[in-house]
N, C-alpha and C positions, 0 to 999 in steps of 0.2 A: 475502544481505543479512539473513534471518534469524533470523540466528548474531548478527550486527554490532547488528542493533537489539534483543537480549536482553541483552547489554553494557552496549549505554548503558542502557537501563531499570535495569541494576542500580545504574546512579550517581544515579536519580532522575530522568532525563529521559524522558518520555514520545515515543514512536516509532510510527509504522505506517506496513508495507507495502502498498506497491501494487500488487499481485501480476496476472499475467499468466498464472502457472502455476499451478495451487493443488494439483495432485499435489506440486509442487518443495514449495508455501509448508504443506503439511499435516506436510513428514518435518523441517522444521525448526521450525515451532511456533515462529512470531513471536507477541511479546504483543498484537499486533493486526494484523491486514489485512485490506484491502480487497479483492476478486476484482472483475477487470472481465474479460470476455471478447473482450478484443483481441489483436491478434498479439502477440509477443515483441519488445520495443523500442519499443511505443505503448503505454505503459500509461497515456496518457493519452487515445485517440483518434486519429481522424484530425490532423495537421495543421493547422491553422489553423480547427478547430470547435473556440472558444472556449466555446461554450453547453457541450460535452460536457467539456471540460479541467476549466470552475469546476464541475460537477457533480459530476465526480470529484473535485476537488479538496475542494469541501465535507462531500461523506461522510468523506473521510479526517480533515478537521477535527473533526466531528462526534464519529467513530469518537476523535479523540485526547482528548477531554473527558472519557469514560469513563473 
């Protein structure tokens, strides 16, 4: 995915990763990600922990203003 959002940034659209790996997200050098440390396929949390989803979700916001 950090191939894919180097792309669109070069058409002017602002992108970040939500990265689960950051060995994987460090050899691709996304123009921004977030590291959270949850398994692979939650990169947003548990399930139904809405409190931890918009948390994540806000930093990635945050992160996309930059």
């Amino acid at each position: 995915m950090g191939l894919v959002a180097r792309a669109i940034e070069t058409r002017g659209i602002p992108t970040v990763l939500v990265s689960t790996g950051r060995d994987l997200t460090q050899q691709v050098l996304p123009p921004r990600s977030v590291f959270v440390n949850f398994p692979m396929g939650n990169p947003f949390g548990k399930p139904g922990d809405a409190a931890m989803q918009r948390r994540v979700l806000c930093d990635a916001l945050r992160l996309a203003e930059t």
